[in-house]
VEXLOPA-686163 format. One record per residue (C-alpha): residue number from 1; x, y, z. Coordinates in steps of 0.5 Angstrom, whole numbers. Each point is the difference from the previous one (the first is absolute). Example, Ala and Ser with C-alpha at 12.3 -4.5 7.8 and 13.67 -1.06 7.14 Angstrom:
    i     xx     yy     zz
    1     25     -9     16
    2      2      7     -2
This chain:
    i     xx     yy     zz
    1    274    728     37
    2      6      5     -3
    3      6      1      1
    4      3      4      6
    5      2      7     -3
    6      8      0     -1
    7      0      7      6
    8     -4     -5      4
    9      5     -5      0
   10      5      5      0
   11     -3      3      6
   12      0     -7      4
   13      6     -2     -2
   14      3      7      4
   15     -5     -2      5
   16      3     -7      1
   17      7      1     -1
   18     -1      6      7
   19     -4     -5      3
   20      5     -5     -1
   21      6      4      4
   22     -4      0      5
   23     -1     -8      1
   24      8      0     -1
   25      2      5      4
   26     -4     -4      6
   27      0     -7     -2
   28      5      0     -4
   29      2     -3     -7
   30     -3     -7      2
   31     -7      4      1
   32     -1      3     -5
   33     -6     -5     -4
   34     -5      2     -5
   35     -6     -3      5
   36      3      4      6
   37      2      7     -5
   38     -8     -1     -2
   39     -1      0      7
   40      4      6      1
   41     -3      3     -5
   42     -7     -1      2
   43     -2     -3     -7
   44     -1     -7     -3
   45      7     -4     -2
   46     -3      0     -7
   47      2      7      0
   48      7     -1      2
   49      0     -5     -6
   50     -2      5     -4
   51      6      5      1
   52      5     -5      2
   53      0     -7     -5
   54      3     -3      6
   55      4      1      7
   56      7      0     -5
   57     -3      6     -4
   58     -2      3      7
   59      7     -1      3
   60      3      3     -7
   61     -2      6      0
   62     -1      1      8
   63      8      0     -1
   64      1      4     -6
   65     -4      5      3
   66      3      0      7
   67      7     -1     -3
   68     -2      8     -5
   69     -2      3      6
   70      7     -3      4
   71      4      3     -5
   72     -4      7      0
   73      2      0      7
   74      7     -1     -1
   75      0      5     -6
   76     -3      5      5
   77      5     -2      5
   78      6      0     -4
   79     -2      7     -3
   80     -2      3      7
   81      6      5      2
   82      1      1      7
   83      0     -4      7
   84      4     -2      5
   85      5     -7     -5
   86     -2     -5      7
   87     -8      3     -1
   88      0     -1     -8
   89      4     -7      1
   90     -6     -3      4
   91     -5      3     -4
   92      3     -4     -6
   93     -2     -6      5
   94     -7      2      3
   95     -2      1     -8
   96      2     -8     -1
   97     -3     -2      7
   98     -7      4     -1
   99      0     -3     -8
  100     -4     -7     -2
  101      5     -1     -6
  102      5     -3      4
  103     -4     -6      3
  104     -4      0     -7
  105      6     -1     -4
  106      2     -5      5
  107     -6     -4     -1
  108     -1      1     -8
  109      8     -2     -1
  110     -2     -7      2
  111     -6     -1     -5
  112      2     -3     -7
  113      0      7     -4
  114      5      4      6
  115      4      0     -6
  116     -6      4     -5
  117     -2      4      6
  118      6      2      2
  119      2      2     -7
  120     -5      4     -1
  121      1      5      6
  122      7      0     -2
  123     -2      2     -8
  124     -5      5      4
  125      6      3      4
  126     -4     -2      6
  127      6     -4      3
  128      6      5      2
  129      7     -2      2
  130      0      2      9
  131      8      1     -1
  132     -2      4     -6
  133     -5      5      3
  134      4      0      6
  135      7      2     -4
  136     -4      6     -3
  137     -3      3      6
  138      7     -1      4
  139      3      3     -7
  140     -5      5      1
  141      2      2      7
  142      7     -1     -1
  143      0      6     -7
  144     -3      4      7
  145      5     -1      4
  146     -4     -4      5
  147      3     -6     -2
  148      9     -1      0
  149      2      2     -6
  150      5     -6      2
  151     -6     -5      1
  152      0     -5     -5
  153     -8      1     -1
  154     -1     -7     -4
  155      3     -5      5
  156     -4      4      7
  157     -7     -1     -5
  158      2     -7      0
  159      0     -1      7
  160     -5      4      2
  161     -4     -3     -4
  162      2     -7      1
  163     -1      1      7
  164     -8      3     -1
  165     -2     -6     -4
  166      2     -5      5
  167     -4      3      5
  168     -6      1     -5
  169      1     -9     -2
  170      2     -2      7
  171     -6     -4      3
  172     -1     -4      6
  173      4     -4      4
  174      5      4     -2
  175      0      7      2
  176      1      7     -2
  177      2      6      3
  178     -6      5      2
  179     -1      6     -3
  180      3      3      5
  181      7     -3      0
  182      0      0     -7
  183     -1      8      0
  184      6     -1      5
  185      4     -4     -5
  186     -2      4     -6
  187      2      7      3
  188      7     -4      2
  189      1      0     -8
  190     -3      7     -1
  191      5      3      6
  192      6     -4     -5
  193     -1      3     -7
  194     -4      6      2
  195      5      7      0
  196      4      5      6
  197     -5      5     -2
  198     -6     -3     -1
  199      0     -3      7
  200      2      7      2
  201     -6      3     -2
  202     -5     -6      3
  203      4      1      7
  204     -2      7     -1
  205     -7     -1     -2
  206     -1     -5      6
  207      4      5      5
  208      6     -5      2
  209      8      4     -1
């Protein structure tokens, strides 16, 4: 028999990699087997095996393509001018909440080669610092005047972020806000930093004196 054409397999393993988020996203990351991404798939295990070597493989460049398409995102978002600050705020959130890199990278760092992976997104600029892409956006913000000149945009990232990645990790028993209360917390924050002028302009726009 000869060999499965390198397209072919190039096309399967973008066929499985798709396949594979599906199984994720609803199963989670425990789910996620090569003989159930075959069932998936509608294709015998052996084929799985062909694209991937082993479920290792498979997480690896799962996480590595979730975690490019997250920092795409992030990119997209930070560069995005305009928008009410709470709004942009929470949508730095919603972009982590709908990503499968958090729990991905959760579950691969307990492995024997989180090290190795994890060095290798950081060497591929997929892993960003949140505190750093936070300041940037609120510095960006602040250069328009939205923000206080006298805010101290570093310190607010942190604390903004900090906050996000609690409500990100925190898993049952202990409980974390929905996401109504956190609008409610992270428009709080944004009412603290943002400027006279500009919440003069969204009372304005929303017809409040």
């Amino acid at each position: 028999m000869s060999p499965r054409p390198v397209a072919d397999v190039d096309a399967l393993r973008s066929d499985l990699l798709e396949r594979a988020r599906t199984v994720v996203a609803r199963d989670g990351v425990e789910g996620l087997t090569m003989r159930g991404l075959a069932a998936e798939a509608g294709t015998a295990v052996g084929l799985s095996y062909k694209a991937f070597s082993s479920r290792e493989e498979l997480l690896w460049k799962l996480t590595l393509s979730s975690l490019s398409e997250l920092a795409d995102q992030l990119d997209e978002w930070a560069a995005r001018p305009g928008g009410e600050l709470a709004e942009r705020l929470m949508e730095f959130h919603d972009l982590h909440q709908a990503s499968l890199a958090p729990d991905l990278v959760e579950h691969v760092s307990g492995g024997p080669r989180s090290q190795e992976l994890l060095q290798r997104a950081a060497d591929e600029g997929l892993i960003r610092s949140w505190t750093g892409i936070m300041s940037e956006f609120l510095r960006t913000r602040q250069s328009l005047g939205d923000v206080g000149e006298d805010v101290d945009v570093e310190a607010f990232a942190f604390i903004i972020t900090t906050a996000l990645h609690h409500v990100l990790v925190t898993k049952a028993p202990f409980l974390a806000p929905d996401r109504h209360t956190l609008s409610r917390y992270v428009a709080g924050i944004a009412a603290r930093i943002t400027t006279r002028t500009c919440r003069h302009r969204v009372d304005a726009r929303e017809g409040r004196d």
